[in-house]
PDB file of the backbone (N, CA, C, O) and the ligand in Angstrom, with CONECT records:
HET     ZN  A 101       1
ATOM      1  N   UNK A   1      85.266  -7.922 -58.394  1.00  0.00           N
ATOM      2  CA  UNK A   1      86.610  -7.351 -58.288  1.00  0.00           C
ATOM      3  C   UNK A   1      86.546  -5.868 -57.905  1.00  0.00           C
ATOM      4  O   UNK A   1      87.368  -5.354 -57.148  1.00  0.00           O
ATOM      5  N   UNK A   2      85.624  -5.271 -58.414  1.00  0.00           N
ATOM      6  CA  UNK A   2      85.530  -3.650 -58.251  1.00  0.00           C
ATOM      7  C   UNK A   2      84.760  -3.632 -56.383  1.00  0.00           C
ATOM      8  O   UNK A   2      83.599  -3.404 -56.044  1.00  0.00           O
ATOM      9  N   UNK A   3      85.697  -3.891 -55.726  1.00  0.00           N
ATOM     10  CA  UNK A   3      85.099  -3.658 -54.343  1.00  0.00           C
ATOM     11  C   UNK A   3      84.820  -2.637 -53.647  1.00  0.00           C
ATOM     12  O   UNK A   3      84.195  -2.656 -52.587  1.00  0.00           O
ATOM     13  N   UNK A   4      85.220  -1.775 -54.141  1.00  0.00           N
ATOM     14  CA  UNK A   4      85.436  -0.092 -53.570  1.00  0.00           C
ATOM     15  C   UNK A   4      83.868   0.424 -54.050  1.00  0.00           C
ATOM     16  O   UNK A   4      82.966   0.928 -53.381  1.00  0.00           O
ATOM     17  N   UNK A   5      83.940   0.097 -55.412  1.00  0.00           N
ATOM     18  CA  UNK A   5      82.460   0.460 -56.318  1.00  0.00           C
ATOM     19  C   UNK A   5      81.833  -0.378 -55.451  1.00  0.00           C
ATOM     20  O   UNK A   5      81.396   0.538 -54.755  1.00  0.00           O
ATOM     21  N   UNK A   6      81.422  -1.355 -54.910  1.00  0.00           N
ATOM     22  CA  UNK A   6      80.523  -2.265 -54.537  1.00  0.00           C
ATOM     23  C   UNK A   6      80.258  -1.593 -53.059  1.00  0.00           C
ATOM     24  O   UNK A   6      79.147  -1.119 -52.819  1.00  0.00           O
ATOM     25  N   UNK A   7      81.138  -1.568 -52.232  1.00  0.00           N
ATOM     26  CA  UNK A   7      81.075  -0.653 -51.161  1.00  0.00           C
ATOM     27  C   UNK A   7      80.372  -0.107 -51.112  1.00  0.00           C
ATOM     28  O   UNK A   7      79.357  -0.311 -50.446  1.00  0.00           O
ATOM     29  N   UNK A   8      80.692   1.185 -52.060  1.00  0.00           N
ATOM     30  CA  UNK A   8      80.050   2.715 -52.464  1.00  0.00           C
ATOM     31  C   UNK A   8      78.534   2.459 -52.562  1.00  0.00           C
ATOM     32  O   UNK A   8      77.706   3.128 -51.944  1.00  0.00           O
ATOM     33  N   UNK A   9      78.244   1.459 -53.371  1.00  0.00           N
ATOM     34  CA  UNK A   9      77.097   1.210 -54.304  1.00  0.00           C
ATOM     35  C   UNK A   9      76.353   0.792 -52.915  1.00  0.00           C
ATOM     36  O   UNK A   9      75.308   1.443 -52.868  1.00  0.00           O
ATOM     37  N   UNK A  10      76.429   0.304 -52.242  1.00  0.00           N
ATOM     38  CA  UNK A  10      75.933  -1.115 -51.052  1.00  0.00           C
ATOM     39  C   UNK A  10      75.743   0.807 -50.168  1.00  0.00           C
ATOM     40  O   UNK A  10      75.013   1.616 -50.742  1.00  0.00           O
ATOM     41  N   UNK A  11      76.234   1.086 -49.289  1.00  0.00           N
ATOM     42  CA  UNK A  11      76.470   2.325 -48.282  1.00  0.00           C
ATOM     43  C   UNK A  11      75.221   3.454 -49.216  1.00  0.00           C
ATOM     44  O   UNK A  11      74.286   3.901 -48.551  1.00  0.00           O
ATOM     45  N   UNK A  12      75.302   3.753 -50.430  1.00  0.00           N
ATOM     46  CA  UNK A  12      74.409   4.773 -50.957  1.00  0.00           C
ATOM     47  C   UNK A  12      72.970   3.938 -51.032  1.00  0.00           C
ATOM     48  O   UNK A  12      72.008   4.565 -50.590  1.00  0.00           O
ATOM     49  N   UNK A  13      72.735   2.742 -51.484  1.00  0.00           N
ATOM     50  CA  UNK A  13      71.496   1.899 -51.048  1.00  0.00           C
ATOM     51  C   UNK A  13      70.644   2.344 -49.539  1.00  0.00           C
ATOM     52  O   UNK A  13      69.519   2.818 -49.376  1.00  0.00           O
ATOM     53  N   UNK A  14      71.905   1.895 -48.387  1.00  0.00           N
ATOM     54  CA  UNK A  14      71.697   2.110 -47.214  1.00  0.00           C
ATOM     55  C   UNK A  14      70.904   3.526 -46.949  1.00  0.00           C
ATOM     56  O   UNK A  14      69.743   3.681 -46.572  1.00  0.00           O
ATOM     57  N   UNK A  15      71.714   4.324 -47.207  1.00  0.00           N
ATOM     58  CA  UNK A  15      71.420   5.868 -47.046  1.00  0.00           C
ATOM     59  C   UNK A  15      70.272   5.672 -47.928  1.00  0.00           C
ATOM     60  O   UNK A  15      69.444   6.471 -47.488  1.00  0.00           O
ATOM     61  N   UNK A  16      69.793   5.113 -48.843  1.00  0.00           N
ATOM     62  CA  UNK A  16      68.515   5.352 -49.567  1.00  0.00           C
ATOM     63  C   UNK A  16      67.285   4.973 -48.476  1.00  0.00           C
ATOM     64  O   UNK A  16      66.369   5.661 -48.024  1.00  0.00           O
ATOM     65  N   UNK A  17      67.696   3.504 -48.247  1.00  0.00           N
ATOM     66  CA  UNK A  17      66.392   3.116 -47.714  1.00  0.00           C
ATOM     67  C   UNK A  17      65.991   3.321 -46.284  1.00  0.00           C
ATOM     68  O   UNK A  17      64.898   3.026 -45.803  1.00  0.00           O
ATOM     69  N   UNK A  18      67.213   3.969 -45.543  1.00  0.00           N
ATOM     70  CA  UNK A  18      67.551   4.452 -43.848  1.00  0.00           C
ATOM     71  C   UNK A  18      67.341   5.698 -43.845  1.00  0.00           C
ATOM     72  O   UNK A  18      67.049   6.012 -42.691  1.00  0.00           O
ATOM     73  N   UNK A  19      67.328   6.907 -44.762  1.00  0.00           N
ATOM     74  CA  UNK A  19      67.164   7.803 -44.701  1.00  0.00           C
ATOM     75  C   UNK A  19      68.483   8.280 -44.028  1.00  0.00           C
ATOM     76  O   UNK A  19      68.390   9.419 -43.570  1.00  0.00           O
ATOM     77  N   UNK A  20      69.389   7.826 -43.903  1.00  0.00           N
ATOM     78  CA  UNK A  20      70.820   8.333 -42.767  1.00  0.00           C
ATOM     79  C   UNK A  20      71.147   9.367 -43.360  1.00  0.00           C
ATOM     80  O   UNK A  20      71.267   9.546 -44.572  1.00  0.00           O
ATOM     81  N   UNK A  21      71.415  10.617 -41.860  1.00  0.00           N
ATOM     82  CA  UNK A  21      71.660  11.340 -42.144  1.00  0.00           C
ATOM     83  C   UNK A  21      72.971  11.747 -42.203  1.00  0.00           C
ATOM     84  O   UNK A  21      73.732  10.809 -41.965  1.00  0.00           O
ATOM     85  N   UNK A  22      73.587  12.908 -42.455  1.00  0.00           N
ATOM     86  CA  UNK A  22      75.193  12.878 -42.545  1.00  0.00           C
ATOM     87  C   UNK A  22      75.597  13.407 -41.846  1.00  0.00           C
ATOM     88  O   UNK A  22      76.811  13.516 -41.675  1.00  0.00           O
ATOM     89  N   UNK A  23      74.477  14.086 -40.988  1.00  0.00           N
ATOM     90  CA  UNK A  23      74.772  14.693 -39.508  1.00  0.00           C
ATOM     91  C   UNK A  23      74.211  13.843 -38.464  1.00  0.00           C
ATOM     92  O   UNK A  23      73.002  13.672 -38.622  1.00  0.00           O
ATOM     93  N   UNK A  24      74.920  13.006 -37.012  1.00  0.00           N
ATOM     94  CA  UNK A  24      74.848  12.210 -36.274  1.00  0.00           C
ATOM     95  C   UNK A  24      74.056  13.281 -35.281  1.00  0.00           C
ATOM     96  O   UNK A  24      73.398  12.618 -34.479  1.00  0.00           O
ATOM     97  N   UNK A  25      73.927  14.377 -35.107  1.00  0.00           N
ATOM     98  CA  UNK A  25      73.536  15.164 -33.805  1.00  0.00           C
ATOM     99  C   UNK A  25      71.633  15.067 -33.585  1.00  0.00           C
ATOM    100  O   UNK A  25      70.869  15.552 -32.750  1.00  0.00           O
ATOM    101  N   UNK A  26      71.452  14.258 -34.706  1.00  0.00           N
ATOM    102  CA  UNK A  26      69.821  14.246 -34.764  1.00  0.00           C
ATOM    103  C   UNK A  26      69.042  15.383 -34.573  1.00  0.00           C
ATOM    104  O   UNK A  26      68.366  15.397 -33.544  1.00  0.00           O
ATOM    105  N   UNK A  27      68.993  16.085 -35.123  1.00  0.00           N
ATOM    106  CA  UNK A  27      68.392  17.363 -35.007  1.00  0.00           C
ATOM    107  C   UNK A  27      68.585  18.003 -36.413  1.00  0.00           C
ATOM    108  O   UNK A  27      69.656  17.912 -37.012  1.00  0.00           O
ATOM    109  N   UNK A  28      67.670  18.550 -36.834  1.00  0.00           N
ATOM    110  CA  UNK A  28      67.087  19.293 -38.202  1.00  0.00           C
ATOM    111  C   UNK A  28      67.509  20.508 -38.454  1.00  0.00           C
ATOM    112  O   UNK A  28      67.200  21.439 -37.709  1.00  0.00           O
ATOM    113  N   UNK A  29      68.183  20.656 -39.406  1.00  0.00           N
ATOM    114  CA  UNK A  29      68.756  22.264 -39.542  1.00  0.00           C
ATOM    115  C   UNK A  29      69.361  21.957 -40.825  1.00  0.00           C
ATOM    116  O   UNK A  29      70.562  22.119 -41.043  1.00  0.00           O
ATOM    117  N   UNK A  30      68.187  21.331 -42.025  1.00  0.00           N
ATOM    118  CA  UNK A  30      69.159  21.316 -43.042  1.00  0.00           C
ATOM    119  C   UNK A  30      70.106  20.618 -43.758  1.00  0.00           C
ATOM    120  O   UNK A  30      70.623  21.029 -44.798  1.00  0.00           O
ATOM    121  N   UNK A  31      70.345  19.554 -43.211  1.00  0.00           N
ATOM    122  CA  UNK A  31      71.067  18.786 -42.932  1.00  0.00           C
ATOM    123  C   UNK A  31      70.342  17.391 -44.124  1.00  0.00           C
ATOM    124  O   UNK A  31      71.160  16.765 -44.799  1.00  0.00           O
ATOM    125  N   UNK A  32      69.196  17.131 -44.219  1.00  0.00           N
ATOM    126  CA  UNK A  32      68.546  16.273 -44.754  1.00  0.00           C
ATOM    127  C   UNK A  32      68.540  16.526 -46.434  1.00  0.00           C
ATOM    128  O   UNK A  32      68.503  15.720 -47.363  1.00  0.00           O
ATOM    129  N   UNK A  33      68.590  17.893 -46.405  1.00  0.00           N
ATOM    130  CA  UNK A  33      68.336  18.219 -47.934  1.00  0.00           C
ATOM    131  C   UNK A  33      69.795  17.757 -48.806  1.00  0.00           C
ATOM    132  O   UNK A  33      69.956  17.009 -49.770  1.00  0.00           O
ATOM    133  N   UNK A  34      70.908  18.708 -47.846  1.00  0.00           N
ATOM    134  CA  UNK A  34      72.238  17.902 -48.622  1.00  0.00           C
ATOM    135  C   UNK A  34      72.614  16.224 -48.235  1.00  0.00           C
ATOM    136  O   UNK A  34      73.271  15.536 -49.017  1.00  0.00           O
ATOM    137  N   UNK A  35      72.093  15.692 -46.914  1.00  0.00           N
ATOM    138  CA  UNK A  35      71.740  14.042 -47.080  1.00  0.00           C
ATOM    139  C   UNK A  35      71.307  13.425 -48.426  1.00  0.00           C
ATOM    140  O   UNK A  35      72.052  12.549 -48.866  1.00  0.00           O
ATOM    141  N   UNK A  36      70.224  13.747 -49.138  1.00  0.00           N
ATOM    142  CA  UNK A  36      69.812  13.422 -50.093  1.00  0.00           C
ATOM    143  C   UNK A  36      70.014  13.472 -51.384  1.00  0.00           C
ATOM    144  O   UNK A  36      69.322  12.946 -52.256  1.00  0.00           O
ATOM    145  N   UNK A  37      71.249  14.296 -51.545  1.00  0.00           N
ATOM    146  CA  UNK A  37      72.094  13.868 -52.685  1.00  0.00           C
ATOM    147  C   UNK A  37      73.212  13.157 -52.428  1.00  0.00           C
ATOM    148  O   UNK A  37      74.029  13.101 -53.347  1.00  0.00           O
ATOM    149  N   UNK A  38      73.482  12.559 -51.349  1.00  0.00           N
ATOM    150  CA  UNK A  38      74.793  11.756 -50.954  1.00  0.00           C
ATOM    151  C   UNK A  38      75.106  10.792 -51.787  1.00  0.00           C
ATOM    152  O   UNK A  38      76.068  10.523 -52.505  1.00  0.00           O
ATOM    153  N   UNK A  39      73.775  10.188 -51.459  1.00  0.00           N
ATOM    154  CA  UNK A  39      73.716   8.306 -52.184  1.00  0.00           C
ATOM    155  C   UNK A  39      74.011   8.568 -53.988  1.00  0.00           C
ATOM    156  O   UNK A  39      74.546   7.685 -54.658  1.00  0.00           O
ATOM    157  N   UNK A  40      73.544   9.976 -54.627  1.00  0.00           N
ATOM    158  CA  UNK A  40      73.513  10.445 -56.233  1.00  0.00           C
ATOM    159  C   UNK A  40      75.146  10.323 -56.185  1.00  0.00           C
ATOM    160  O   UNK A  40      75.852   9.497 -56.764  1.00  0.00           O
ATOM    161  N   UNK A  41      75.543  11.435 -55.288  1.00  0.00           N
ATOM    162  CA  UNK A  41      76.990  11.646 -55.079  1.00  0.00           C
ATOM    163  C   UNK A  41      77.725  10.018 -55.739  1.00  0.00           C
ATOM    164  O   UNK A  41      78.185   9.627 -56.812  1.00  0.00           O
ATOM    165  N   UNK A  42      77.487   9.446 -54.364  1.00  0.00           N
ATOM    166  CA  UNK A  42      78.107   8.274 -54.046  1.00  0.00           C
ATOM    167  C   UNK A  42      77.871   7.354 -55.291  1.00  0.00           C
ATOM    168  O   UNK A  42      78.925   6.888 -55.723  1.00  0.00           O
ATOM    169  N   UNK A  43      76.905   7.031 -55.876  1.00  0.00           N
ATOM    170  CA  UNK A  43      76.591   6.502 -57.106  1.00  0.00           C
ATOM    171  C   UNK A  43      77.616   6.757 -57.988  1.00  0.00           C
ATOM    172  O   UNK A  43      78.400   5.885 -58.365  1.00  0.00           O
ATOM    173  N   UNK A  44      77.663   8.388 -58.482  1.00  0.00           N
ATOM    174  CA  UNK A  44      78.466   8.995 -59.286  1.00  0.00           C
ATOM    175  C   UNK A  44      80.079   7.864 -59.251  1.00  0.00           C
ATOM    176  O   UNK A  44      80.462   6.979 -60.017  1.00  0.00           O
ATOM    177  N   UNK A  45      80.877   8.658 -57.535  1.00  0.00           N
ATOM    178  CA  UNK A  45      81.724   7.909 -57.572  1.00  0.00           C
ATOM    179  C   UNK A  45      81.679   6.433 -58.180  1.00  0.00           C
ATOM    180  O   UNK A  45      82.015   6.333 -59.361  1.00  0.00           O
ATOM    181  N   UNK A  46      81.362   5.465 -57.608  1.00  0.00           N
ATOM    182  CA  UNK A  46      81.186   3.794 -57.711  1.00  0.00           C
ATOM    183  C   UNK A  46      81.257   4.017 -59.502  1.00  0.00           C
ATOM    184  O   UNK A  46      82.317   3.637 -60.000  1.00  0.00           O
ATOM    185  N   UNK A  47      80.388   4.500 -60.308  1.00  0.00           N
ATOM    186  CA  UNK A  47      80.478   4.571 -61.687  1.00  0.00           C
ATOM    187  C   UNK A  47      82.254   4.974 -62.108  1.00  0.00           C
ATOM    188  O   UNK A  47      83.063   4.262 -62.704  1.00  0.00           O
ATOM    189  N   UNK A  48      82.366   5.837 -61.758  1.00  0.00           N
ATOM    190  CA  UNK A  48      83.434   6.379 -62.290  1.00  0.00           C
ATOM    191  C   UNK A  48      84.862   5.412 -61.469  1.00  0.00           C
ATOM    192  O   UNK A  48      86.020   5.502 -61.878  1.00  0.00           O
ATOM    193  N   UNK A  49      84.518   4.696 -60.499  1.00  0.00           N
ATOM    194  CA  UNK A  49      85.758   3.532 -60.542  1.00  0.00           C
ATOM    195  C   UNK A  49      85.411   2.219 -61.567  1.00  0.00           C
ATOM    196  O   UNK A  49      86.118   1.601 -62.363  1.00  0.00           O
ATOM    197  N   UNK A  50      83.991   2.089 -61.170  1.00  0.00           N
ATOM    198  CA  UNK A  50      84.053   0.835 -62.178  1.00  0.00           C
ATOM    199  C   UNK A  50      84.552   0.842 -63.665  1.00  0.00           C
ATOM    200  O   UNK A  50      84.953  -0.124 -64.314  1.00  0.00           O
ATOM    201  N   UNK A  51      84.403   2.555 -64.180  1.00  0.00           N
ATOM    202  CA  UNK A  51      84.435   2.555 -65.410  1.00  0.00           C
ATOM    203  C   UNK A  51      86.351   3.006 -65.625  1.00  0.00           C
ATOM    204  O   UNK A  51      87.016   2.661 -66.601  1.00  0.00           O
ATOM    205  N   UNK A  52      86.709   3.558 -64.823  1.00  0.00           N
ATOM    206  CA  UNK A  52      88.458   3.367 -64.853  1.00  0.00           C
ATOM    207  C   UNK A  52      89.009   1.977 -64.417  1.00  0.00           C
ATOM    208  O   UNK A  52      90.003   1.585 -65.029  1.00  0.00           O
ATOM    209  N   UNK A  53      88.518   1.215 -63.483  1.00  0.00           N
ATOM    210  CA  UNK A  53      88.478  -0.190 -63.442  1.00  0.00           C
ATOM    211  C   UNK A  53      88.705  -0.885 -65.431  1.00  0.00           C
ATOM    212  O   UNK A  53      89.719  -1.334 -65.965  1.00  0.00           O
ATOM    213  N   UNK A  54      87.517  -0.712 -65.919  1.00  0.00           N
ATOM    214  CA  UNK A  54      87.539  -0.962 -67.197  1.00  0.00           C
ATOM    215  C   UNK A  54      88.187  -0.692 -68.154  1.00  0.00           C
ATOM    216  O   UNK A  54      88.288  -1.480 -69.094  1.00  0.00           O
ATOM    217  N   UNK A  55      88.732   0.398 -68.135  1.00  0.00           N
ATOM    218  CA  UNK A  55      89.836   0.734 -68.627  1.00  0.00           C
ATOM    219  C   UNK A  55      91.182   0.131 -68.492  1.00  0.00           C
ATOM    220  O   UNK A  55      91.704  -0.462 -69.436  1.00  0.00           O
ATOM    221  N   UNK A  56      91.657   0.245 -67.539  1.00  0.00           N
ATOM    222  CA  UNK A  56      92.905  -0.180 -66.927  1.00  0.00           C
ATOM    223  C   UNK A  56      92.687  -1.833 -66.933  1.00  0.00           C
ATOM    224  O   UNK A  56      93.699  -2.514 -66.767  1.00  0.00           O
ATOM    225  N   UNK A  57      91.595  -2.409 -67.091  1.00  0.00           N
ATOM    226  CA  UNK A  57      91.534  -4.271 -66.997  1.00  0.00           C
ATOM    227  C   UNK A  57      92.611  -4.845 -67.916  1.00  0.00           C
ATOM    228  O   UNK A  57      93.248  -4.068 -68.627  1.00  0.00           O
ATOM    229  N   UNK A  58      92.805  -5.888 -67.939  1.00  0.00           N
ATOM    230  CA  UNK A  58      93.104  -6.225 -69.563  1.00  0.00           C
ATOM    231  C   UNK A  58      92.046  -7.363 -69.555  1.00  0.00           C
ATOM    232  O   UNK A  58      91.517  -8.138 -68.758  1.00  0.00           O
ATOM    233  N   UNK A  59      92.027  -7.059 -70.809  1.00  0.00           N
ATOM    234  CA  UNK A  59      90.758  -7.423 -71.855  1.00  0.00           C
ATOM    235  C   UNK A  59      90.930  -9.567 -71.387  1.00  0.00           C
ATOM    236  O   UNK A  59      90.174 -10.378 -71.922  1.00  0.00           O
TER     237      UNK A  59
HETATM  238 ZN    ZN A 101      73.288  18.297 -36.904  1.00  0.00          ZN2+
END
């Protein structure tokens, strides 16, 4: 049901194991270091819907 989290979760995987960067211009300037907290980022989010998801459910 939490599809948005699943999304999130599935796309930050990607970026884990692709290395994708968040800049398309392919070229190095930095760019890799803030890449690599994306997927943490993105994690973060997905947690914090699933867990207002849980909230708001009924039981
Ligand atoms: Zn660039």
């Amino acid at each position: 049901m939490d599809e948005a989290a699943e999304i999130i979760a599935r796309v930050a995987d990607r970026i884990d194991n692709n290395g994708w960067s968040i800049c398309p211009c392919g070229e190095e300037h930095g760019q890799s270091e803030a890449g690599q907290r994306v997927p943490d980022v993105m994690r973060d989010d997905a947690e914090l819907i699933r867990k207002s998801r849980a909230k708001s459910a009924p039981p």
